[in-house]
C-alpha positions in Angstrom: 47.6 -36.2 181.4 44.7 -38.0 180.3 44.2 -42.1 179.7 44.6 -41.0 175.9 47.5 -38.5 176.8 49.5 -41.5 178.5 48.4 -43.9 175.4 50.0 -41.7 172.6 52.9 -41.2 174.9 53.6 -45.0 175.2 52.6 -45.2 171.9 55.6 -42.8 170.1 58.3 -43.7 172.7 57.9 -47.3 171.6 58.5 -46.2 167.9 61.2 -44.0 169.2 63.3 -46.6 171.0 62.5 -48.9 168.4 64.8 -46.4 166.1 68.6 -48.2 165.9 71.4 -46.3 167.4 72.6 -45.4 163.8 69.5 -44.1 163.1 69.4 -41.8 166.3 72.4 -40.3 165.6 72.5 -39.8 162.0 68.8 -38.0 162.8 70.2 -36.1 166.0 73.2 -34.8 163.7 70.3 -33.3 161.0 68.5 -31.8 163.9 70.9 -30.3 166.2 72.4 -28.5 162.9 69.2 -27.4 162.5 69.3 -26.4 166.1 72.6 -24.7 164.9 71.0 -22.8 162.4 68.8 -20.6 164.2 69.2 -17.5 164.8 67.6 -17.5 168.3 70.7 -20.7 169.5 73.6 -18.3 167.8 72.9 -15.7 169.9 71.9 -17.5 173.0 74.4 -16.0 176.0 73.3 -18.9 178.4 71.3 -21.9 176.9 70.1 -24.5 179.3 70.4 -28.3 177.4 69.3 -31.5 178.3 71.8 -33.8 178.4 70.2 -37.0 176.4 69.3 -40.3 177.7 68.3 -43.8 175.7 66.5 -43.2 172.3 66.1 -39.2 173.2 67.5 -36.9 170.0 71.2 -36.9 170.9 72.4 -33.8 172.4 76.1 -35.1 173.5 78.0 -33.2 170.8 76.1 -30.3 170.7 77.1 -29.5 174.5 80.9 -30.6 174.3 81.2 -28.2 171.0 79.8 -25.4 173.0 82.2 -26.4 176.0 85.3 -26.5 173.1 84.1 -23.5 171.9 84.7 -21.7 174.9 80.7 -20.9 175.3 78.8 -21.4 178.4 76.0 -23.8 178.4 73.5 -25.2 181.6 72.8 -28.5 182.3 70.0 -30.0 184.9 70.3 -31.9 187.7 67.0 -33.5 189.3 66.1 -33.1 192.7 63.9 -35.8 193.1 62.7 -34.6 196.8 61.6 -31.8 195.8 60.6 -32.9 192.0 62.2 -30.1 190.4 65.2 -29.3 188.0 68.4 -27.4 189.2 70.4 -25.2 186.9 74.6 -25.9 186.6 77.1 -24.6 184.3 79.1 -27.6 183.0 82.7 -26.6 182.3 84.1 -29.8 181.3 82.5 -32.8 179.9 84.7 -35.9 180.6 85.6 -34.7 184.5 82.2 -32.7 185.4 79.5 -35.4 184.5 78.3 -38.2 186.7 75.3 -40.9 186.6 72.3 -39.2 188.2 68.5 -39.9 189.2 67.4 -41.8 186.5 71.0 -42.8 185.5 70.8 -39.8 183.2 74.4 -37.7 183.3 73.9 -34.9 185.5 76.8 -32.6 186.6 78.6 -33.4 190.0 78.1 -30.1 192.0 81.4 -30.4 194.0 82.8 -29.3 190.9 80.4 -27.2 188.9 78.5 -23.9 189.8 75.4 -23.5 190.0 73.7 -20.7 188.7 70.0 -18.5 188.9 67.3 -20.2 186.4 66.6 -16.4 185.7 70.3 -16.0 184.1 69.5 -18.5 180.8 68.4 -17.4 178.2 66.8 -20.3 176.1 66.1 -24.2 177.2 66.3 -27.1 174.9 63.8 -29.2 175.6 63.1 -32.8 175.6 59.9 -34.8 175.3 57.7 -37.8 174.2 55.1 -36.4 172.0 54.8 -32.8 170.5 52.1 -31.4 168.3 52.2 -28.8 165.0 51.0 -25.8 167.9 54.1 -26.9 169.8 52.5 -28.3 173.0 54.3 -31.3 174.1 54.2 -34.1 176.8 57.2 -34.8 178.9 57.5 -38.4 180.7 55.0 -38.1 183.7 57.2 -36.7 186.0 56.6 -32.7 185.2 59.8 -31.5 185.5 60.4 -29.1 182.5 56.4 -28.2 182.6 57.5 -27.2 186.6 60.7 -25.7 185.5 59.0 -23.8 182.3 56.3 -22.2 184.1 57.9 -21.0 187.5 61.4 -21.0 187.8 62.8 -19.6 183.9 59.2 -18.4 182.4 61.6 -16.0 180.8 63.8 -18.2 178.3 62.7 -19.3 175.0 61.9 -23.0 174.6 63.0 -25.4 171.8 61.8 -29.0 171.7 63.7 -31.2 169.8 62.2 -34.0 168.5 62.6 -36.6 165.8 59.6 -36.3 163.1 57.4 -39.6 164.8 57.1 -37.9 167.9 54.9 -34.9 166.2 51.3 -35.7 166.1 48.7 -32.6 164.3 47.6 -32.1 167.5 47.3 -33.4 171.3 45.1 -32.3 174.4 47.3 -30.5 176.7 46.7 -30.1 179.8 46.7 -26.5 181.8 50.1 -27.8 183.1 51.6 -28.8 179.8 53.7 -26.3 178.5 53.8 -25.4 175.1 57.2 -24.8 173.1 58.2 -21.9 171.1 60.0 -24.0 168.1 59.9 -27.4 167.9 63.3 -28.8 165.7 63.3 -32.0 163.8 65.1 -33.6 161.1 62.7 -32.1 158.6 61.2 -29.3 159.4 61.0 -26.3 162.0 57.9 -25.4 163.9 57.5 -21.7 164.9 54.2 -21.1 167.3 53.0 -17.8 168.9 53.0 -20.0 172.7 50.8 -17.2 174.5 48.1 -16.7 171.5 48.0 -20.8 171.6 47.5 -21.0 175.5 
C-alpha cells in the first residue's frame, strides 16, 4: 500500500474507533439486516464470517443466530507463521471460541472442524477503507487479500462497512482485492469485481 494508502487507512480507523459502542451497535444491527436481506446471504450453504474485533461492524449476533438457527457458518483462525487464514466450522459460540492472535476470538480447534476453503460459499469481509468500485484495504497484514485470491477465489465477497469507511475511490494495489458488495447502514454497493480489475 502506498504512503497515501496507509494515510487514509489511519485516517478512517481513527473516525471509526472514535464511534461510541452505542453507536457501533445500533449501525452494525442496520447493516447486518441489510446483510440479512440479500438474496446472495439467504441462500449461502456455507458463509465464512469474521468474527469482529474493537470498533469493526459487529458481527457477534449475526453468527450466533446462524448457530441457533441450526445453519453452518466458518470462522477464521490466523496462522501467523505462515500469514494466512484457516477455515473452521463453529458449532457453539459460548464453548467453541477462544482469545486468539491479535486477541480476536478465533475457534479452539480441539473442538471445532476444520474444513476445505473450497467448500464456502461466500466471505464476509472486514476492512479499513473501501471505495464506491468495491476495492478495499485490509489492516497491513494481507490476510483476506491472501485468502481471497488463492485459497477460496471461488466465494462471493461482502465487505461490510460503516458509511465513513467508503471513500469515491482509492488506489489499489495489484494485491488488493476488490469486493463484490460492499453493505453499510445506508446503502448497498454492487460491482462487476473482474470488469473493475
Amino acid at each position: 500500500m502506498s504512503l497515501s494508502g496507509s494515510y487514509r487507512r489511519s485516517q478512517i480507523l481513527s473516525k471509526r474507533d472514535c464511534l461510541s459502542f452505542s453507536t457501533v451497535s445500533c449501525l452494525s444491527k442496520i447493516i447486518t439486516d441489510n446483510l440479512r436481506g440479500l438474496e446472495e446471504y439467504q441462500t449461502s450453504r456455507i458463509p465464512f464470517i469474521y468474527v469482529s474485533f474493537r470498533s469493526e461492524v459487529d458481527t457477534h449476533q449475526l453468527i450466533i443466530e446462524r448457530l441457533i438457527s441450526g445453519l453452518e457458518v466458518a470462522i477464521p483462525k490466523t496462522d501467523v507463521t505462515n500469514r494466512r487464514l484457516e477455515t473452521y466450522l463453529l458449532r457453539d459460540w459460548g464453548k467453541d471460541l477462544r482469545p486468539g492472535a491479535y486477541g480476536i476470538l478465533e475457534p479452539d480447534v480441539k473442538v471445532t472442524s476444520l474444513i476445505r476453503p473450497s467448500q464456502i460459499d461466500m466471505v464476509v469481509v472486514p476492512g479499513s477503507v473501501f471505495d464506491r468500485q468495491c476495492g478495499r484495504y485490509g489492516y497491513g497484514g494481507g490476510y483476506f487479500d491472501r485468502f481471497l485470491s488463492i485459497e477460496a477465489p471461488q466465494a462471493l465477497r461482502i465487505g461490510l462497512a460503516f458509511s465513513l469507511q467508503v471513500l469515491p475511490k482509492i488506489p489499489l494495489k495489484t494485491h488488493d482485492q476488490r469486493m463484490d458488495i460492499i453493505v453499510t447502514e445506508s446503502e448497498i454497493l454492487r460491482c462487476n469485481r473482474k470488469a473493475n480489475s
